[in-house]
Steps between C-alpha positions, in 0.01 A plus 500: 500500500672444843191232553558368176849414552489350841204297417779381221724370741279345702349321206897375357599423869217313606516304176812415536619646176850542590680837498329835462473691181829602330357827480552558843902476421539738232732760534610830268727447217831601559749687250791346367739600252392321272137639511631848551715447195110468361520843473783583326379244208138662484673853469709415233146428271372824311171648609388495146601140419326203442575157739486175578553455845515192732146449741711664812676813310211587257296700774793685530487620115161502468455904480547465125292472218624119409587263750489115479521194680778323431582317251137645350572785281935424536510501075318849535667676725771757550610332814505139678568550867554204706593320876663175338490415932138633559181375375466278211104556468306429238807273438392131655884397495801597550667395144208630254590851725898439426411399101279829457769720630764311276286576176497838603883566507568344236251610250713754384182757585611607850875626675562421828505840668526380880572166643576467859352355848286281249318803351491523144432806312491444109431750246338493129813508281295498193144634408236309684205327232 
């Protein structure tokens, strides 16, 4: 692998292809409060109920029996948990992300039960379909 990797840099500096890698500049995540506030939003979800999470907090909830992408399975669920700062994913832009969460809150089938930091935790206020 050591081989490998040389013979890498060799190859990008004798071709001239500019700087190395950005792999060679990543560094650990750090926490934040607003990522260990993360945790307080997950724990407020029961074990037992059903979600639709955003792409960066549903590995977090995904010990239960049904657990969606957001906004897949949103009209289902128990639950929509979001990061209105994080990810947008599968969302392509910005405003179709902003209108989906809008038609959520006010479609009269979900409360607001936590809003703060830019997460969003809504729950069902009426039976799901």
């Amino acid at each position: 692998l050591a081989i490998a990797f040389a013979g890498c840099l060799v190859q990008q500096r004798t071709m001239n292809l500019g700087n190395p890698p950005t792999f060679l500049a990543l560094a650990w995540p750090t926490a934040t409060a607003h990522s260990d506030l993360a945790n307080t939003v997950v724990a407020m979800i029961p074990a037992d109920a059903s979600v639709s999470a955003q792409d960066t907090l549903a590995p977090h909830l995904s010990h239960r029996r049904y657990i969606y992408q957001y906004p897949y399975g949103a009209e289902q669920s128990d639950y929509v948990v979001l990061d209105t700062t994080g990810f947008i994913y599968p969302f392509t832009d910005q405003s179709a992300y902003d209108q989906s969460v809008r038609a959520l809150q006010s479609s009269g089938h979900f409360r607001t039960v936590f809003a703060r930091d830019g997460y969003l935790v809504l729950q069902r206020a009426t039976p799901g379909p």
